[in-house]
Each structure stands twice: as C-alpha cells, then as structure tokens.
N, C-alpha and C positions, 0 to 999 in steps of 0.2 A: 503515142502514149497509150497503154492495154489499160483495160479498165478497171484494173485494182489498180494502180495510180492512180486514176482521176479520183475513184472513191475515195482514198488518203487524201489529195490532194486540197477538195472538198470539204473535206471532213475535220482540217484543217482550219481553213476558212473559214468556214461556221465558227467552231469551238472559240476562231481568235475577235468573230462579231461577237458573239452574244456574251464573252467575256468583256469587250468594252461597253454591253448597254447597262444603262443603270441599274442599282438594285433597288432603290427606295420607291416605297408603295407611291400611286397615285395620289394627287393633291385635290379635295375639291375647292380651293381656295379659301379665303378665309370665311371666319364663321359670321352666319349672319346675327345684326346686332338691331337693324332696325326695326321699329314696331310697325302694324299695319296702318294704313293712310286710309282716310275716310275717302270713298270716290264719290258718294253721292248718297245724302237721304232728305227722307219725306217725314216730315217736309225739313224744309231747309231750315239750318242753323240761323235766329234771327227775325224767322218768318212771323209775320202778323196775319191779325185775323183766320185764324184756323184754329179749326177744334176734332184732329185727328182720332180717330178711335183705334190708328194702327200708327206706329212708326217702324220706319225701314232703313234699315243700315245697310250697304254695300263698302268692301274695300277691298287694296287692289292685290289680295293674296288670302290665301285659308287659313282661316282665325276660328277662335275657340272663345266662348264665353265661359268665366268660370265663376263660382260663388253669386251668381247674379243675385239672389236674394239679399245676403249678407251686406253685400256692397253697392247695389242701385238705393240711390238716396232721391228721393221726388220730393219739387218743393214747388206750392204745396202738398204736405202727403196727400196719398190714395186712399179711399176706403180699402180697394179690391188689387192684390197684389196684380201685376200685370206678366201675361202668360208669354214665356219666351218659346219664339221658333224660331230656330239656328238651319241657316244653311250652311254651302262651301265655305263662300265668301261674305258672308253675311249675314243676318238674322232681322228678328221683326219683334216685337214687343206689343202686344194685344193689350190694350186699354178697355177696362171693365166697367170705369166710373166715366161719369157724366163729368165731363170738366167744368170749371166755375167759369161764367163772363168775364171780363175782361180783367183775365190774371196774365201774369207770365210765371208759367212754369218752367222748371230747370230739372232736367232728366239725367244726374252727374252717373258714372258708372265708375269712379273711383281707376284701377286697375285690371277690372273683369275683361276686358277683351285684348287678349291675346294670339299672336300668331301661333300656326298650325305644330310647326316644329321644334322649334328653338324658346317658346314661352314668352318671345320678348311681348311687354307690357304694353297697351298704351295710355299711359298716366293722364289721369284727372280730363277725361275723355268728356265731355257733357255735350247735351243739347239744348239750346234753349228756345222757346216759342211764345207767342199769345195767342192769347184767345180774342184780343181786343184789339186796338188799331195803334199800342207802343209796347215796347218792349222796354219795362222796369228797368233803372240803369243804378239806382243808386246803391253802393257797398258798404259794406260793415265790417270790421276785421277788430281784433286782439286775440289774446294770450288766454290760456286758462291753466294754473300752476296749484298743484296742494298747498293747501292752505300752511300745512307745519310745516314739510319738507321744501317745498318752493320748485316742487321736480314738475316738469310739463307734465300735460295730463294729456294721453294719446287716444284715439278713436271716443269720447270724448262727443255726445251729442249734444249739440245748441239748438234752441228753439226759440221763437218770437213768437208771442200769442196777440190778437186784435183783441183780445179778452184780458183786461186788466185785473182780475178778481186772484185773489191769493190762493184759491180751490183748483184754478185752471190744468197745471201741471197734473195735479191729480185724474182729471175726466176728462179733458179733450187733447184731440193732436192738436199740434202747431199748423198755424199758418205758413211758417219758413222752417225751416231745417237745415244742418250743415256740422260736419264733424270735423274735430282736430286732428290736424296731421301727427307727429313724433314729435316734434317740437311745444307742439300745445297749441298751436296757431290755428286759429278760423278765419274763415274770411265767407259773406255774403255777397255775391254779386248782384243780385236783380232783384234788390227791393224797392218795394212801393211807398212812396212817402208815407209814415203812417205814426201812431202812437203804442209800443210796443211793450208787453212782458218780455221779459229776458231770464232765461231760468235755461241752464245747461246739466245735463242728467251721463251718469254710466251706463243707466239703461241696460242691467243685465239681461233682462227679460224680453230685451225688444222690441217694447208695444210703446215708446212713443210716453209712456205715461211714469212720473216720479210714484213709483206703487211696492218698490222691492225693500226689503229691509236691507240688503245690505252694498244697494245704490247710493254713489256720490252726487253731490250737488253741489250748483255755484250756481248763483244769481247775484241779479242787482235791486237794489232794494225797492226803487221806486221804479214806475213806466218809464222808457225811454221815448223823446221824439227825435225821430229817423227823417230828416229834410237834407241833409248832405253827407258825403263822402267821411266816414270815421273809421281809423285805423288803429285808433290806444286804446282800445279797450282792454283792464285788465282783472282779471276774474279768479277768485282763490275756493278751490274745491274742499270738500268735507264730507264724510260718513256723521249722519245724525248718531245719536246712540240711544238705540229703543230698546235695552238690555232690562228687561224685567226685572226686579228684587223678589227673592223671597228664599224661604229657608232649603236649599237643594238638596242637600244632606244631612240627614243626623246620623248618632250612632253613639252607644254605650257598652263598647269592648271592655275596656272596665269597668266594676263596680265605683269606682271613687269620681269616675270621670265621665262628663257630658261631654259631647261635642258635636258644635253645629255649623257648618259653611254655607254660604251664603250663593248666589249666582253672580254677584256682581259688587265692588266695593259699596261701601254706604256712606252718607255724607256724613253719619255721626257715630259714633262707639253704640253699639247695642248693649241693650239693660237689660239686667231677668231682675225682674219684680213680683217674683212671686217664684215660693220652691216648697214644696215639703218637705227638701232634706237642707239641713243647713250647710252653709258653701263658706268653704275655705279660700281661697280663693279664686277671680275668673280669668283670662286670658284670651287679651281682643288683639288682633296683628294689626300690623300696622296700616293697613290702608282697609279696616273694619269688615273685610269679608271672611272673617272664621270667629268664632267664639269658641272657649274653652271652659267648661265651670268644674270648677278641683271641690270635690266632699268632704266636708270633718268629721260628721260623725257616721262612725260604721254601722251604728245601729239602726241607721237610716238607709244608708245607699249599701246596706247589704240585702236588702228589699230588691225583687225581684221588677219592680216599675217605679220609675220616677214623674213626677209631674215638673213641668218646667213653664213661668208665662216669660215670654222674651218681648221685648217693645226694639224696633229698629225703626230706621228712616229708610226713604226712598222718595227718587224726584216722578209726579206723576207725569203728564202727558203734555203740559204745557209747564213743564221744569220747576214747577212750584214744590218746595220740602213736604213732604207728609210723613208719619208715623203710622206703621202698623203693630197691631196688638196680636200674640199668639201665644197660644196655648199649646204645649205639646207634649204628651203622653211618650216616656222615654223608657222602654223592657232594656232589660239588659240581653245581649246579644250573646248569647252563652254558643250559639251554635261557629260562631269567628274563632278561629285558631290564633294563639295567641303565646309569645314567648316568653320565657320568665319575665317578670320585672325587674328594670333594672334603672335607676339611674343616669342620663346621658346628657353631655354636656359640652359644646363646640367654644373655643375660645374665640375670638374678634381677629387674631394675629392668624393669616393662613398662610407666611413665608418666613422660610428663617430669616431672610434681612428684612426689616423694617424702620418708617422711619421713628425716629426718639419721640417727635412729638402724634404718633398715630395712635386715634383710640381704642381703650383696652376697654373690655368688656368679658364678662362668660354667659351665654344663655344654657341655662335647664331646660329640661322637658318636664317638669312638673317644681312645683313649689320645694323648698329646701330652707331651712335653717342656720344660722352660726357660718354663713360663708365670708362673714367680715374675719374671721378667728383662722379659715382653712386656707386662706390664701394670704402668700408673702414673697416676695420678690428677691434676688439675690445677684450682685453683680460680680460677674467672673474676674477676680484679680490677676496679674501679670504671672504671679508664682502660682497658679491654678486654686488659690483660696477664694473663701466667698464673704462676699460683704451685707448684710441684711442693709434694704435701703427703707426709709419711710413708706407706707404703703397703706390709700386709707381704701376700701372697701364700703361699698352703698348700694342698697338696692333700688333700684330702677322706681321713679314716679310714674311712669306711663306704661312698663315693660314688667311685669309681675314675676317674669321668669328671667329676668337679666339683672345682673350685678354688675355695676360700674367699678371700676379699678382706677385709684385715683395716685400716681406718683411721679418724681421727674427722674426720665431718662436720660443718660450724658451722649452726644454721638458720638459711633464708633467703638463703640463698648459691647461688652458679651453679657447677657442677661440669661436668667433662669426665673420661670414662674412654676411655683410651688403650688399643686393643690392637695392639701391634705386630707384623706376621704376621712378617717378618724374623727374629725371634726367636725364635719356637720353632721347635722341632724335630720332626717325624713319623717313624715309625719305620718306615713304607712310603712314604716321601718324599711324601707327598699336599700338594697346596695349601691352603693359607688365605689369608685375605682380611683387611687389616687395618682397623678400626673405632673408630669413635670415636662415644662415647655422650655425649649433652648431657643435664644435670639440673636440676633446681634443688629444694632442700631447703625445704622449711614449716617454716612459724613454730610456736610451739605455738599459739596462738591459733587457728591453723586447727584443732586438734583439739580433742576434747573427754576429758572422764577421770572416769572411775566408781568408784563405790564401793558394795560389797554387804556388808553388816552379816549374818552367817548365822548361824540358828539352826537345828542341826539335830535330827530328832528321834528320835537314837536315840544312848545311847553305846556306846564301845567297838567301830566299826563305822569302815570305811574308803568315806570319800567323792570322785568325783570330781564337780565343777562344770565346766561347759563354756559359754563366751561363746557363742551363735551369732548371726550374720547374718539380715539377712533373708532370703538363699536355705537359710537352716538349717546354712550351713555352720559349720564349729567355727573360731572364731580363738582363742582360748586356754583352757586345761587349767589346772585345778587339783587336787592331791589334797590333804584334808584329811581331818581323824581328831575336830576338835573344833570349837566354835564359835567362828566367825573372822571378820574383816575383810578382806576380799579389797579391793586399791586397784587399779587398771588406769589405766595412762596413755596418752594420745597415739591414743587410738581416732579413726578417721574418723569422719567425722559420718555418721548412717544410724537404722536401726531395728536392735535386736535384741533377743534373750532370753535367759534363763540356764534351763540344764539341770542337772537333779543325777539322780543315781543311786550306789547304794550298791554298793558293786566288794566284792559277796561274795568273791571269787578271787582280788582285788588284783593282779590283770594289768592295770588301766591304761585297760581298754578296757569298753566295755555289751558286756555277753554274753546269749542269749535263752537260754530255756528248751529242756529235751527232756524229753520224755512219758515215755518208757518209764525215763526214771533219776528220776524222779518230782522233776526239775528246772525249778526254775519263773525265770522271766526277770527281770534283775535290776530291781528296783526303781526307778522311776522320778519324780523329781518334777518340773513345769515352772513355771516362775515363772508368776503368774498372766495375766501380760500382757506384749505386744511394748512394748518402752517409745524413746521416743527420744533422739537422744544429737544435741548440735547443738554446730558451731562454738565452742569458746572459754567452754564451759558445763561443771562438775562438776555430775554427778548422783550422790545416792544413795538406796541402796534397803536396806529394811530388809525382808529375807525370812525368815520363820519356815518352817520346812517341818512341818507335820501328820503326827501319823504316819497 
C-alpha cells in the first residue's frame, strides 16, 4: 500500500471515530443543594461555665456570611455589636461586652451563613452557651397576627423584660429577644424561670426600643410567670395613632367661600363661633376633616380679609376629647387662578343599570335653591312615552350640599331623571347646566341574597358584623348583642366576606389598642373564607365564632 492510501485510509478512520463520539458538553453532575455543616466551634454548642470574649465557627466547605448585622439576634442583647472575621471556611465573632453571670446566651444567626457558590442557606443556625454551671431549657412560643386583618406578622420582634414597669419598652433592651418567622410564629428556647414583660415591636428603627411613630405593637397586658414549657401564646398587633389635629390648610379662592382641612378626622363636626361676615351656609364632610363656610352678604366677604374663630375636637395623648379654640385671619387669595364659576353637581346613580330600591341623591358644590321644584322623574313606556311618577325632594339634615330624592321604582323599567337648571336658584346668580339621567332598574333575579346563621361566643357583649367586598370595602353593618339570623337581599353578584368584632366602647366602629393605657385592640373575628354570591342564587352560611 503507497502512502496516499494509507493517508485516505486513515483519514477515513478518524472521520468515522470522532463522528461516533458524543456531542453533548461535559456534565458536572448535579447541583449542589446542601448547606455547610458546622465542624467545630469554641466553644461548643451547650457548653457551661464559660465566658468567651471570641467565638469560632469552622465548617467543612467555603461559606460566606451575609447581612450579619440585620440578622444575628443575641439573647440577651449586647451593648456593643460584635466585630465579624470571616475566613475560608469559617469565621470568628469578637465580643465587646462583658457578659452577665450565670445567663445562657443564644447567638441565632437566622440564615446569614452560607456556602461559597451555590448560596445554599443554613437556616436558624444558633449557638447557645452559659456563663454559669446550666444551660436555661425552658420555651415559649405563639402567634402574633394584626389585630383587623388577622394576617401573620413577619420579622416581627418579641421581647421579655425582668422590668415589669409600663416605661420599659421605651428605655431599655430586653433581657430575651426572638423574631417571627412568615407565618407569625416565635418561639423562645432557653428561658430562665422568671417573672416577665411581654411587649413585641416592628422595630423599624432597630434599637431594640417601642420609640418610632410608625412602629407596630402587641403585648400582653399583665407580667407573665415563665416556670414551664408554653406554646399558645396568641398576640394581636396594631399601629397606635399619634396623628396630630389641627388646621392644615386654609384658603379663600373665592370671595363667598372659606375653606379649611384639617390633618386628621375629628370626633366631632367643627363650629365657627364667631365671623364678621355673616354665613349662609357651612359644609362639614363626612368624617369632620374639612369645613366649608358659604357668605350672604357681598358686602362683607367682598372685603379683602375675613376673620374666622372655629372650635374643633381632638383626642390628646392619653385619648381623652378636648377642644380647641382658633382664630384665623382669612385674605382672599386673588393671586390662585381660578375658572369661571359655575354650578356642579354629581348624581348618587354612576351606572346605567341600577337597583330599584338603591339610594338617590344629587350633591352641589355650593348651596342652591328650589331643587324640590327642578327635579322630576319619568318612566319610559313600552310605546317610547313617558310617565311623570311621584317624586318628593328634601334637603339633606347632616349634608347641606345634598338633596335627597324620595320615590318608588318598579324593577326592570327604564327611567329618566330630570334636572331642570331654569328652576333653581343661586344665591350668587351662578350658572347650571340642565340634565337628564337615563336608567334602567334590575330584576331581582339579577341579584343574589344571603343569609348568616351567627353564633357568637361570648354573652352579654355588644357585636358589630360587617359584609365586605372583595376590595375589603364595608357594604353593610350590623350591630347585634345576641345570636341571630342576619338575611341580606339584592346583593350584586361578586365575592365577599363577613367581619365581626366585638365594640368593647359601643361607638359603632373597630377601635385599635394603646400601650401605655394597657389597651388592647378590639377583638376580631373573620369568616373562615371569601365565599361567592352569583345571579339569582340565596346562599347561607352557618358561622359559629370560637372564642
């Protein structure tokens, strides 16, 4: 064989191996998934009598510490944070404070030490030691849930104080510490029999201390004694409300018109008790955080400054009503750009189908005359004629700039509302615009209608029940005292839920707790599930509430 044969030959051979070897890349098996294993530290997990000024991690692959500030939790805290040195495989934590005699401390590190590559975790990693000749055994555990909503409360600091005083949250750390997981869950390991405050904080700030305005809180009212193993602890969290009162805004873009907001709702309607222009009428919203004062005569509030005294309430600092008294010097704003005036006015109805029996109303933007006379009603007949139906009209007791509309609708009927602007009156001649609203009224078969069988589980105690929406909003209140049948008709078809809470105060409304009156938030219970409510369907529901 001459040698350009063998090279063909060869060349042959080759082409028909390296066509049968594989193409797929290298494998390096699969991914790793476990965390690092502790091989050895100083001192040991358990150990007595020792009072280390350094501890020493070793484990058996290259780890990373992360967030260690954020997430090392010492119980008892430290004064002096303690200084991390990371090596390969390990690291060392420099202790700054003189430890206490015979404590047992717990060094938790949450999920901060992680392997080199892959990130894996190694969860709720701690160490514990004494200083003294046992190692504290006994546990504490429960829940901590918002108080309205009833949703766990996550990360979530608990603390036990040896200081029983009501101030303590405020000025010192805790003697113990330990946070909620996702779930809302704490648990203490290695407490020392003792006589405890119990007060759990959000701690935005950090420090250990209930100091921030807009930190949550849950406590328990009295001290607890801590001699054996408890695991039901259940604890309902709440934002105090330190919202100041007082006048935020004023402003006199028109001459006829005052107007003042407030920072925060008031317990009571605010009064002006004193004016030097005479007032036509005022305009307080509904939940008392704005005032409106409307002028009669021109010859007054055509004057370039008004004088105004207003008296309003506000709860001070230990939730007691007060009143305060103000005077306020009111320029007109001539420098604010300003539209013509005009008249404007929203009807109650915002869909053309509605139900027959849903309330009708029209609110102004300022005071109006003869709207019993401008508004009338008419029902579209089958041959496109119209029928004028009874129709009474009344203005608002509470609501100065609403007009109630009082008539009966048929369901399933086509309606028109009539406002004739000709007919009323302004009493700064302003214009309006006349309107005409087209409707039509549901059947009942379009709605659905509920029924809740309640049992509740406390007697002698004042209940309110609340329908809500799937956006959580409230469409109807119930107060009750005993166990009852609540029936609801003509609901839209949708999702929603029942709320109950017990009206310790019997004002009507959910009130939260305050710390320092050793006030706890009232009571909450939620039906166990969103349920649904469909077309032309009665549902009922048979809810027992637990106590």
């Amino acid at each position: 064989m001459n040698f350009g044969i063998k090279i063909f030959f060869f060349s042959i051979i080759g082409f028909f191996l390296y066509s049968c070897a594989s193409q797929s890349p290298l494998s390096g098996g699969p991914r790793d998934s476990a965390p690092p294993k502790l091989i050895k530290s100083v001192p040991q997990n358990g150990e007595v009598n020792t009072r280390p000024q350094q501890l020493d991690f070793e484990f058996d692959e290259f780890i990373q510490v992360k967030s260690i500030n954020q997430k090392l939790l010492v119980s008892p805290p430290l004064k002096y944070t303690p200084e991390l040195k990371q090596r390969a495989k390990g690291f060392s934590l420099i202790i700054k404070d003189t430890l206490r005699e015979n404590t047992t401390y717990n060094f938790y590190f949450a999920d901060a030490i992680q392997d080199l590559n892959e990130n894996n975790a190694l969860s709720d990693f701690n160490l514990v030691f004494s200083t003294g000749g046992i190692i504290d055994s006994i546990k504490l555990g429960g829940t901590i849930v918002d108080a309205l909503t009833l949703k766990p409360e996550n990360n979530f600091l608990v603390m036990l104080y040896n200081d029983t005083t009501d101030s303590v949250p405020f000025k010192q750390n805790p003697i113990y510490l330990t946070k909620t997981n996702a779930d809302g869950v704490f648990k203490f390991k290695n407490l020392q029999k003792g006589y405890y405050k119990f007060v759990a904080i959000s701690d935005k700030n950090n420090n250990y201390k209930f100091d921030a305005a807009n930190e949550k809180i849950a406590f328990i009212t009295n001290p607890i004694v801590v001699d054996k193993h408890i695991d039901t602890l259940n604890l309902y969290s709440f934002a105090e409300d330190h919202t100041k009162q007082y006048i935020k805004k004023k402003d006199r873009v028109y001459r006829y018109k005052a107007e003042f907001y407030f920072n925060a709702p008031s317990p009571e309607p605010p009064k002006v008790v004193r004016s030097n222009a005479n007032i036509l009428e005022t305009y307080i919203s509904t939940n008392n955080d704005s005032l409106f004062i409307f002028l009669s005569d021109s010859t007054q509030y055509l004057n370039d400054t008004l004088r105004f005294t207003i008296v309003y309430a506000y709860f001070d600092s230990l939730l007691n009503k007060a009143f305060k008294t103000e005077t306020i010097v009111l320029p007109y704003n001539a420098n604010k750009k300003t539209l013509p005036v005009s008249i404007k006015y929203n009807w109650s109805i915002k869909n053309f189908k509605v139900s027959a029996n849903a309330p009708i109303y029209i609110d102004f933007n300022e005071p109006v005359l003869n709207v019993e006379k401008a508004i009338s009603i008419e029902q579209v007949l089958k041959d496109s004629t119209y029928r004028i139906i009874p129709t009474f009209v009344k203005k608002d007791s509470n609501n100065t700039l609403r007009w109630n509309i009082q008539t009966q609708l048929l369901p399933g009927q086509n309606y028109r509302f009539i406002l004739n602007a000709n007919t009323i009156l302004s009493p700064y001649q302003h214009k309006i615009v006349s309107d005409t609203l087209n409707i039509q009224t549901l059947q009942p078969e379009d709605f659905a209608n509920l029924k809740v069988n309640l049992t509740l589980p406390f007697k002698n105690k004042k209940y309110v029940v609340e329908l809500l929406n799937e956006k959580n909003q409230n469409i109807q209140t119930y107060s009750i005292t005993e166990n009852k049948t609540i029936t609801i008709q003509q609901l839209e078809p949708g999702k929603y839920n029942l709320r109950c809470f017990i009206d310790e105060n019997q004002n009507g409304k959910w009130d939260n707790g305050y710390y320092i009156l050793k006030r706890q938030p009232e009571k909450v219970y939620l039906y166990p599930q969103t349920f649904q409510l469909r077309a032309n369907w009665d549902l009922e529901l048979n809810w027992k509430i637990e106590k």
